[in-house]
C-alpha positions as CSV (number, residue, x, y, z in Angstrom):
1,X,-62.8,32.0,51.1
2,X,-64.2,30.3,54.3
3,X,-64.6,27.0,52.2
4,X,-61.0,27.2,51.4
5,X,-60.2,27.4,54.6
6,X,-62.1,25.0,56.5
7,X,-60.6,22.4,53.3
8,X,-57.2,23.3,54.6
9,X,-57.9,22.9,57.9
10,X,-59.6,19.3,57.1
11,X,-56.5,18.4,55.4
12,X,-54.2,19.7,57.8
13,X,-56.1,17.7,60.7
14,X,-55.9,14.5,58.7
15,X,-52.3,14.9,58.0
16,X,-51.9,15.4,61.4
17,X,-53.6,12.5,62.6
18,X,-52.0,10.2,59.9
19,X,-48.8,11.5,61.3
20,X,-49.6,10.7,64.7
21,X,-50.8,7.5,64.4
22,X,-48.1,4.5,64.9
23,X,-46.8,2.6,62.2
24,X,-47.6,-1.4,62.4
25,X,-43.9,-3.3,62.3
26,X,-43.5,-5.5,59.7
27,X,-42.8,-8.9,60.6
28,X,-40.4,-10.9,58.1
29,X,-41.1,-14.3,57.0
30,X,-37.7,-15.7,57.9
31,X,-36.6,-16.8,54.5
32,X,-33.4,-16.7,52.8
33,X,-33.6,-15.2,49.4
34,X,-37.3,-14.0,50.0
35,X,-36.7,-10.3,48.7
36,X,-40.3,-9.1,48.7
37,X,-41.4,-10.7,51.8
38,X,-44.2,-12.8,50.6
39,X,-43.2,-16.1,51.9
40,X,-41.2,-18.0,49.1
41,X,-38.8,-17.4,46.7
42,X,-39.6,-16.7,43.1
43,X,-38.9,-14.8,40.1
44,X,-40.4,-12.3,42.0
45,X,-37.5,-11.6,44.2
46,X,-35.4,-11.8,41.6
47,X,-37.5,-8.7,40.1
48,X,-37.7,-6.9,43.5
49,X,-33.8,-6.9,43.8
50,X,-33.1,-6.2,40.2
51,X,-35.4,-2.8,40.4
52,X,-33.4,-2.0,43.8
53,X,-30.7,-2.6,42.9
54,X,-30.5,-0.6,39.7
55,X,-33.9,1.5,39.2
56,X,-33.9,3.1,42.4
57,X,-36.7,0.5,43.5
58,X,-37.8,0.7,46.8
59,X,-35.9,-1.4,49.4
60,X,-36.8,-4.7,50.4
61,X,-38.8,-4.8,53.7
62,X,-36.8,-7.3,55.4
63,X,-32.7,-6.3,53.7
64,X,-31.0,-9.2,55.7
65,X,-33.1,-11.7,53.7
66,X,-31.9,-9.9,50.4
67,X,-28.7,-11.1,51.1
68,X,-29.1,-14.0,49.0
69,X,-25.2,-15.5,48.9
70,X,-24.6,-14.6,53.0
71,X,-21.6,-12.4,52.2
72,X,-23.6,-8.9,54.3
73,X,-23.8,-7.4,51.0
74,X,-26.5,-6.5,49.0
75,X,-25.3,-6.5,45.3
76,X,-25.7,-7.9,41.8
77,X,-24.0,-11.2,43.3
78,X,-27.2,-11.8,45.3
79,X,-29.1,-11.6,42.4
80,X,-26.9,-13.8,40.4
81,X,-27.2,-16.5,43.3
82,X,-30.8,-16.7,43.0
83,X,-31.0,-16.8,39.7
84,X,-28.6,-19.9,40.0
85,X,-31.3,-21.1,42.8
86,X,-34.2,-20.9,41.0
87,X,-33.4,-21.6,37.6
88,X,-30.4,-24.1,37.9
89,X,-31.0,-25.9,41.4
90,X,-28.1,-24.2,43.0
91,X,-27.3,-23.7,46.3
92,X,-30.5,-22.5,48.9
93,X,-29.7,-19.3,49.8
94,X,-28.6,-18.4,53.3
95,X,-28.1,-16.1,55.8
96,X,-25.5,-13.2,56.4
C-alpha cells in the first residue's frame, strides 16, 4: 500500500511540475503556404492541411500561413491553391 502511494505521489509531483513549467513559443518561419512550419513548402503542407482539414488533424502551428490563397479562410480552397503552386507553377501563395 505505501508503494502505491509514494507512485502516486511521484506522478502527481511530476504532473505538477510539467504543469508548471512555461511553454516555449513557437516561432513561425514567415512563409506563405508553409502549413507545417518547417521552412518550405511541399507536399508536406499539402498533407498537413488535408488531415486538418478533414481528419480532425491537428492544427497548424502557425494558421495565418495556412491560408494559402489570402482570402482569411482556412478551407479546401487553400489546399487546392497549393496544389496548383506546387504541382502546376501557379501563383506563390500569399498572405491574409
Amino acid at each position: 500500500m505505501k508503494r502505491r502511494n509514494m507512485l502516486f505521489i511521484l506522478v502527481m509531483a511530476y504532473l505538477l511540475m510539467a504543469w508548471m513549467l512555461p511553454t516555449q513559443a513557437i516561432a513561425c518561419s514567415g512563409v506563405a503556404g508553409d502549413v507545417n512550419n518547417d521552412g518550405f513548402i511541399s507536399v508536406a503542407d499539402l498533407i498537413y492541411l488535408y488531415n486538418y482539414i478533414y481528419r480532425g488533424g491537428p492544427p497548424p502551428p502557425c494558421l495565418d500561413q495556412a491560408d494559402a490563397n489570402g482570402d482569411c479562410f482556412i478551407s479546401m480552397a487553400d489546399y487546392l491553391y497549393l496544389y496548383n503552386y506546387i504541382f502546376y507553377g501557379g501563383p506563390a501563395p500569399k498572405f491574409c
